[in-house]
The first five atom37 places (N, CA, C, CB, O) and aatype in JSON, in Angstrom:
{
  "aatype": [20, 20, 20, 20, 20, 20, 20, 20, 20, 20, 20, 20, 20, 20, 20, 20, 20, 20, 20, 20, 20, 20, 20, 20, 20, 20, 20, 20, 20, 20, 20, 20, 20, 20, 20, 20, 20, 20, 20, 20, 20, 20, 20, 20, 20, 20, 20, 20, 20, 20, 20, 20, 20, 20, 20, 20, 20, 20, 20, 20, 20, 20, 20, 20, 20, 20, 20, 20, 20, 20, 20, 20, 20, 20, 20],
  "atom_mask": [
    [1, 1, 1, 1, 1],
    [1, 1, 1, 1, 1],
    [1, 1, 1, 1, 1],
    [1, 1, 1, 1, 1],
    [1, 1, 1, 1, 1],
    [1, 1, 1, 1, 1],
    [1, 1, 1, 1, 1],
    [1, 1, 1, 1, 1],
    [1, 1, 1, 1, 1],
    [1, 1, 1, 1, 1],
    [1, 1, 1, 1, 1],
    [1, 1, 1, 1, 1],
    [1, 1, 1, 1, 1],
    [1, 1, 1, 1, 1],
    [1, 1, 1, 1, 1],
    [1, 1, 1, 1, 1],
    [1, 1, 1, 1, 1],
    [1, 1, 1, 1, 1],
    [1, 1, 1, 1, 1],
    [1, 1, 1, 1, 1],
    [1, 1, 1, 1, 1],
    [1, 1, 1, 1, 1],
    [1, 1, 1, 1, 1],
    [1, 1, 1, 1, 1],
    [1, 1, 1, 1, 1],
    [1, 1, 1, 1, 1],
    [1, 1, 1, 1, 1],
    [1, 1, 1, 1, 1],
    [1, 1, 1, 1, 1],
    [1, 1, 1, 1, 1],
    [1, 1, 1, 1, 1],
    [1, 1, 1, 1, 1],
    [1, 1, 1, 1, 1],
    [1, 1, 1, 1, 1],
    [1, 1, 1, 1, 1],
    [1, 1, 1, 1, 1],
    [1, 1, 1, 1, 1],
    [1, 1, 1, 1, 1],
    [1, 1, 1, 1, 1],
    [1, 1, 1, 1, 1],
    [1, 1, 1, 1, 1],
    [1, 1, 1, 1, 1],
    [1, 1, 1, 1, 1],
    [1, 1, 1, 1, 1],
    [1, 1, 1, 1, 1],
    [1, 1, 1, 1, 1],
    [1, 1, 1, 1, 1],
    [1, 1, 1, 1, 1],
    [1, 1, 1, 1, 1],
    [1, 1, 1, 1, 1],
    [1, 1, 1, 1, 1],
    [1, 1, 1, 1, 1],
    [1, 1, 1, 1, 1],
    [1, 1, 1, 1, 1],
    [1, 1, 1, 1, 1],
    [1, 1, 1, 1, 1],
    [1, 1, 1, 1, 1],
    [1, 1, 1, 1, 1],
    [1, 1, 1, 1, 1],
    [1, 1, 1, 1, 1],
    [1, 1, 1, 1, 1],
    [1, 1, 1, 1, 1],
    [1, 1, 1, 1, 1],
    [1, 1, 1, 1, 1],
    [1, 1, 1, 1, 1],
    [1, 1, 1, 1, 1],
    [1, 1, 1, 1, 1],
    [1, 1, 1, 1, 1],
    [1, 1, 1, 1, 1],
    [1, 1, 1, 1, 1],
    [1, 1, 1, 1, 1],
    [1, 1, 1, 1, 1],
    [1, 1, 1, 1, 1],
    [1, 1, 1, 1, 1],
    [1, 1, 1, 1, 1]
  ],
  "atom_positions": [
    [[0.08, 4.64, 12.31], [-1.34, 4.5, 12.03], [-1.54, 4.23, 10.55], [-2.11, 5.77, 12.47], [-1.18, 5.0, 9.67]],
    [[-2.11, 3.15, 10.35], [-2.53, 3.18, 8.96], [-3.49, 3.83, 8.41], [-2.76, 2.2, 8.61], [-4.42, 4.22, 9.11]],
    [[-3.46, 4.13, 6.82], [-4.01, 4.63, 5.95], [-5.64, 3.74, 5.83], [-2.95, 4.61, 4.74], [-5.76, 2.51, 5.73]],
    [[-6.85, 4.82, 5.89], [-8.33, 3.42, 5.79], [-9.04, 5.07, 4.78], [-9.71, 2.57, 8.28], [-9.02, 6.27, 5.06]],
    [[-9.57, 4.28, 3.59], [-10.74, 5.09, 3.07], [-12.04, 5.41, 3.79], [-11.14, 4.49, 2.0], [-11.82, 5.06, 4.95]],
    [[-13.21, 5.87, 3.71], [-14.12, 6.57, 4.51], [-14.51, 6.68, 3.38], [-13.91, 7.68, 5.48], [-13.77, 6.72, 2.4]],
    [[-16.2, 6.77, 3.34], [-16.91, 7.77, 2.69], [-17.97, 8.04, 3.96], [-17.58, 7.25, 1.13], [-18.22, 7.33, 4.94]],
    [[-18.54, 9.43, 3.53], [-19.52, 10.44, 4.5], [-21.09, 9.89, 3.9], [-19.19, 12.53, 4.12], [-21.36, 10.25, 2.76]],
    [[-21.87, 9.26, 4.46], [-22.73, 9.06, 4.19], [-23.75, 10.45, 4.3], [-22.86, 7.98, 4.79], [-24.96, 10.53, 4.12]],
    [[-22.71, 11.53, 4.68], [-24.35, 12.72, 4.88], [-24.11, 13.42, 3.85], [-24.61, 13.96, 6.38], [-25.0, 14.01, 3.24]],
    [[-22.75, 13.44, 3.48], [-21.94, 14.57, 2.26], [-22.26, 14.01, 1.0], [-20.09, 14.69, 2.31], [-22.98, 14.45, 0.11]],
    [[-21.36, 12.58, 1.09], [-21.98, 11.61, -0.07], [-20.26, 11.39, -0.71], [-23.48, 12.58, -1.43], [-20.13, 10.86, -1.82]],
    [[-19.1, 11.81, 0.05], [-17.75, 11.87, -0.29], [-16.9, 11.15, 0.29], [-17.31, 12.92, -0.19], [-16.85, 11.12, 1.52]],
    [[-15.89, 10.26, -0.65], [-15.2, 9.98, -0.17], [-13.66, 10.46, 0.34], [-15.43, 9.33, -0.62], [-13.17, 11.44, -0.21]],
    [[-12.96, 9.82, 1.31], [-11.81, 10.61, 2.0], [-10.83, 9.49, 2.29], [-12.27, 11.46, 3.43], [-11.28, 8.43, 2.73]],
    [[-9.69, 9.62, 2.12], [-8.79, 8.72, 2.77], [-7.91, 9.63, 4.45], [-7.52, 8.28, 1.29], [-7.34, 10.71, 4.52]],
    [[-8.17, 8.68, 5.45], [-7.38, 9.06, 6.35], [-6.51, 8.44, 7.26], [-7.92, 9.57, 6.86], [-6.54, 7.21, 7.29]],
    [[-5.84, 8.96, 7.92], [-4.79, 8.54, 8.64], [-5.43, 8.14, 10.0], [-3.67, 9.61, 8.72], [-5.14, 9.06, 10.77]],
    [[-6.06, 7.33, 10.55], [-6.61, 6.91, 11.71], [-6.57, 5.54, 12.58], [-7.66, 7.11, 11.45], [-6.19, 4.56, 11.93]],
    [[-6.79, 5.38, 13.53], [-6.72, 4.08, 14.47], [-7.42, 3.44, 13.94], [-7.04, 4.05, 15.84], [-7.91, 3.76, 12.86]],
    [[-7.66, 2.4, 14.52], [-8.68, 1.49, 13.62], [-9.99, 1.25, 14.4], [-8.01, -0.05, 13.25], [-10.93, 0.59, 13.96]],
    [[-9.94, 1.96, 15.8], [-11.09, 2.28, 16.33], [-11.59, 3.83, 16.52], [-11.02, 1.64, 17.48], [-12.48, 4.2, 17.28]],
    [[-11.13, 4.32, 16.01], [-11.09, 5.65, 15.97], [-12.89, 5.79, 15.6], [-9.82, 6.27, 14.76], [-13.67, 4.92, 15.2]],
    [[-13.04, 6.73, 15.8], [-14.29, 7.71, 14.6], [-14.1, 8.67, 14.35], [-15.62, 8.05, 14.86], [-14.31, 9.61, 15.13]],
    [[-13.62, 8.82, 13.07], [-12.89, 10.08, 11.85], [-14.12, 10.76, 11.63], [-12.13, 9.46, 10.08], [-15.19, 10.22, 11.32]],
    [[-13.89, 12.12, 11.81], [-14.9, 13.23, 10.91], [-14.4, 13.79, 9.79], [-15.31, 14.47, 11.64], [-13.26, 14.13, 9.49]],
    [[-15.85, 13.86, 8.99], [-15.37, 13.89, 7.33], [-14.83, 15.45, 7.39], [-16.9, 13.61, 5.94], [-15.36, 16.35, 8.04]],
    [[-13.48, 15.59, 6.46], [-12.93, 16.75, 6.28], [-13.8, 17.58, 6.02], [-12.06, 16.79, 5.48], [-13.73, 18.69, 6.53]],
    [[-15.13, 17.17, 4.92], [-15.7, 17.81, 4.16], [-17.23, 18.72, 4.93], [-15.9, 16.74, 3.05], [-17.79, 19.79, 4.7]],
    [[-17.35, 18.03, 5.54], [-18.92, 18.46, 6.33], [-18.73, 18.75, 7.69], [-20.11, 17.21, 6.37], [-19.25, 19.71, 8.27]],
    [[-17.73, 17.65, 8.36], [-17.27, 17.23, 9.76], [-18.45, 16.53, 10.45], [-16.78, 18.52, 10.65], [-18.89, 16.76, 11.58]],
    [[-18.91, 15.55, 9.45], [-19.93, 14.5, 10.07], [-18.83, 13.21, 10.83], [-21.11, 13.76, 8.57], [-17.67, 12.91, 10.58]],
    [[-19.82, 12.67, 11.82], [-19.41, 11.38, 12.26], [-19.98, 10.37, 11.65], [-19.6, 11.21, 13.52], [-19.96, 9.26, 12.18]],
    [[-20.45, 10.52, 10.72], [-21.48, 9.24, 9.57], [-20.64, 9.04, 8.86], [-22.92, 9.62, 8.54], [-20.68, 9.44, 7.7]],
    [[-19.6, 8.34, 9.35], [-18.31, 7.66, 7.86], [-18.11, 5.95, 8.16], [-16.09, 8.58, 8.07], [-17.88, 5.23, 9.13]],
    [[-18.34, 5.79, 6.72], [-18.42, 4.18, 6.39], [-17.06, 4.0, 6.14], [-19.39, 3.63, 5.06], [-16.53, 4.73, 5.31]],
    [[-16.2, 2.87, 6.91], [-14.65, 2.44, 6.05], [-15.52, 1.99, 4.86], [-13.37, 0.94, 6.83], [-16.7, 1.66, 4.7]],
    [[-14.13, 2.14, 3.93], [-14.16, 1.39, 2.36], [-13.68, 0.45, 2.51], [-13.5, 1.92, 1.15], [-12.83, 0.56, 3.4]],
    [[-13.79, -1.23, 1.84], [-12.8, -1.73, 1.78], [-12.18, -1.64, 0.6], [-12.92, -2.72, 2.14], [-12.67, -1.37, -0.49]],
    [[-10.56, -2.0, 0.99], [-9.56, -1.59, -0.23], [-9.38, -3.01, -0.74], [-7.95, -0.77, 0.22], [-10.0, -4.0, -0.35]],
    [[-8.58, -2.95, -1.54], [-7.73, -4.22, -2.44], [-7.23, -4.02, -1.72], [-7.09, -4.42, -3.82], [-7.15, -3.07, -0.95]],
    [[-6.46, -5.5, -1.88], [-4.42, -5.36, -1.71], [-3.66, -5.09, -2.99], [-3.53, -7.02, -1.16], [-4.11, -5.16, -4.13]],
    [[-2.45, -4.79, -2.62], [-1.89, -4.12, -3.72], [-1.33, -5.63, -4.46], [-0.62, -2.81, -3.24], [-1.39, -6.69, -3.84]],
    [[-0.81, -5.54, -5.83], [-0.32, -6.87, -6.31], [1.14, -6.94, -5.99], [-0.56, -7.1, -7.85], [1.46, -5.86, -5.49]],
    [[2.03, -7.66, -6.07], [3.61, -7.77, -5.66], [3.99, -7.0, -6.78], [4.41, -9.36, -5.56], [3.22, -6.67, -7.69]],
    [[5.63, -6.62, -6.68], [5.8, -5.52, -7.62], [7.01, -6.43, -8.35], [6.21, -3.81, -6.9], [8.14, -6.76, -8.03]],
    [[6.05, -6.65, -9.63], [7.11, -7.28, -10.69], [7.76, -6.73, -12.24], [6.45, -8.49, -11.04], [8.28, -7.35, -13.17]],
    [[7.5, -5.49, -12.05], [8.13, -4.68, -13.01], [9.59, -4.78, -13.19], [7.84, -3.42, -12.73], [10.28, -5.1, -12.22]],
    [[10.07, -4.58, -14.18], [11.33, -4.39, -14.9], [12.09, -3.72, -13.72], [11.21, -3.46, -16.37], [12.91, -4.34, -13.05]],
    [[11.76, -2.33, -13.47], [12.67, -1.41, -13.23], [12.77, -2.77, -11.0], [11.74, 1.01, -13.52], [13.71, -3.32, -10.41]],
    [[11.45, -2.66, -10.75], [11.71, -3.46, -9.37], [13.03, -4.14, -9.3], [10.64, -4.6, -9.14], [14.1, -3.89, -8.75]],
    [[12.37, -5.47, -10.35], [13.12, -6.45, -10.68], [14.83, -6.08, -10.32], [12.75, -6.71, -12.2], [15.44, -6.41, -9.3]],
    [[15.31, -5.34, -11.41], [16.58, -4.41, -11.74], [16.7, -4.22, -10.33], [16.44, -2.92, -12.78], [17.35, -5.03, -9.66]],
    [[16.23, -3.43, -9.91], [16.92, -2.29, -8.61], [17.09, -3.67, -7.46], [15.41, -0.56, -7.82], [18.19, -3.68, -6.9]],
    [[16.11, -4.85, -7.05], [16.54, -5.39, -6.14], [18.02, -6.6, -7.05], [15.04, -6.06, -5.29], [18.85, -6.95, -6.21]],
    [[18.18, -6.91, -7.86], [19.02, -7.47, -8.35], [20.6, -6.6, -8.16], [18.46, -7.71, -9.67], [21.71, -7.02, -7.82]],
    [[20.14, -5.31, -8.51], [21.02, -4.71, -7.85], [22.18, -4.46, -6.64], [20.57, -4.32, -7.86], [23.4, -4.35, -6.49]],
    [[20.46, -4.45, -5.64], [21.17, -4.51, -4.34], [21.34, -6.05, -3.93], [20.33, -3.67, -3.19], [21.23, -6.33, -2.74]],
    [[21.58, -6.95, -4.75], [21.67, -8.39, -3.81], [23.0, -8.32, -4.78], [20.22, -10.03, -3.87], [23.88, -9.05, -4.35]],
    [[23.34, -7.66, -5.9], [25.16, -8.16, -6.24], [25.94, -6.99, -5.17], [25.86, -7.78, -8.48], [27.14, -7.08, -4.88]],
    [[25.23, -6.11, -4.76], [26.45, -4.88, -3.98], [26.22, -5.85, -2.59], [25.84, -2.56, -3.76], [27.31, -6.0, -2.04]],
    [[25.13, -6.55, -1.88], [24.82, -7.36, -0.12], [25.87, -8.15, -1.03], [22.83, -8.31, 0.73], [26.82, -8.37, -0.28]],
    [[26.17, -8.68, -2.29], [27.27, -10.12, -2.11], [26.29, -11.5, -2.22], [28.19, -10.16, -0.23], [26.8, -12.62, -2.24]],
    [[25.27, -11.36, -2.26], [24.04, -12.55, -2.61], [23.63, -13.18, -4.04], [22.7, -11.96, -2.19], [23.5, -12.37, -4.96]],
    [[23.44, -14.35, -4.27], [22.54, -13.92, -5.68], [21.1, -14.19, -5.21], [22.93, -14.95, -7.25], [20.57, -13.25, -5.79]],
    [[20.57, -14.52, -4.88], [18.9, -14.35, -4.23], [17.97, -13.84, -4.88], [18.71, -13.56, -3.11], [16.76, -14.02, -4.76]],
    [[18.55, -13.18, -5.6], [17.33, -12.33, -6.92], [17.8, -12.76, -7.82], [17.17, -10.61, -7.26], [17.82, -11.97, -8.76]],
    [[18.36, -14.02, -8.08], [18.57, -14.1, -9.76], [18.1, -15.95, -9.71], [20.76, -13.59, -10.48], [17.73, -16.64, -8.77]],
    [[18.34, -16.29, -11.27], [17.63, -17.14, -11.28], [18.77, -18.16, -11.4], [16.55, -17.02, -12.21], [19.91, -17.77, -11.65]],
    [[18.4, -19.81, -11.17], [19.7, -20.78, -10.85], [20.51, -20.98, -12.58], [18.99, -22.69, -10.03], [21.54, -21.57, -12.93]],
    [[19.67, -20.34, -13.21], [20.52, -20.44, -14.51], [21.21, -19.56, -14.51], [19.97, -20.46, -15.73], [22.39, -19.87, -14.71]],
    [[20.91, -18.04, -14.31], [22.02, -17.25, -13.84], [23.04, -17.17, -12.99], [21.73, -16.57, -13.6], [24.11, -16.65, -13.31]],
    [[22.8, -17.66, -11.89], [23.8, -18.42, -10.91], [24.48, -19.3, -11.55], [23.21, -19.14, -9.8], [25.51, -19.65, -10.97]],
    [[24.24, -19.81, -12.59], [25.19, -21.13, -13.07], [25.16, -22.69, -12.6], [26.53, -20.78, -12.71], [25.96, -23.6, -12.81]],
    [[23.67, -22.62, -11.71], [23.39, -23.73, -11.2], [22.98, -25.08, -12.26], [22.38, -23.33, -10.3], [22.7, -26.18, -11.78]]
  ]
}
């Protein structure tokens, strides 16, 4: 089940929960059935240093180069 934000329109709070996507969640807080989904972002791709590193990692121990670039490959 995925993760969907909520806020309680009677409480005035928001909640993140674990629910169906037809579900109707009651707010932890009051235990109203008056909850609005939030919409979320998407998250951005993960291009940090340390990412970067750790999958470069695991593609020299798989035996790949796939994470590196054709100048590093020697292409």
């Amino acid at each position: 089940m995925p993760l969907y934000g909520f806020h309680c329109t009677d409480c005035d709070k928001d909640s993140e929960l674990l629910v169906g996507f037809a579900d109707k969640p009651r707010c932890p807080s009051c235990g109203s059935r008056k909850m609005e989904r939030l919409i979320s972002r998407p998250a951005p791709p993960g291009r940090s240093k340390g990412v970067v590193k750790a999958a470069r990692a695991r593609a020299a121990r798989e035996g790949h180069l796939s994470n590196f670039s054709r100048k590093e490959r020697g292409l």
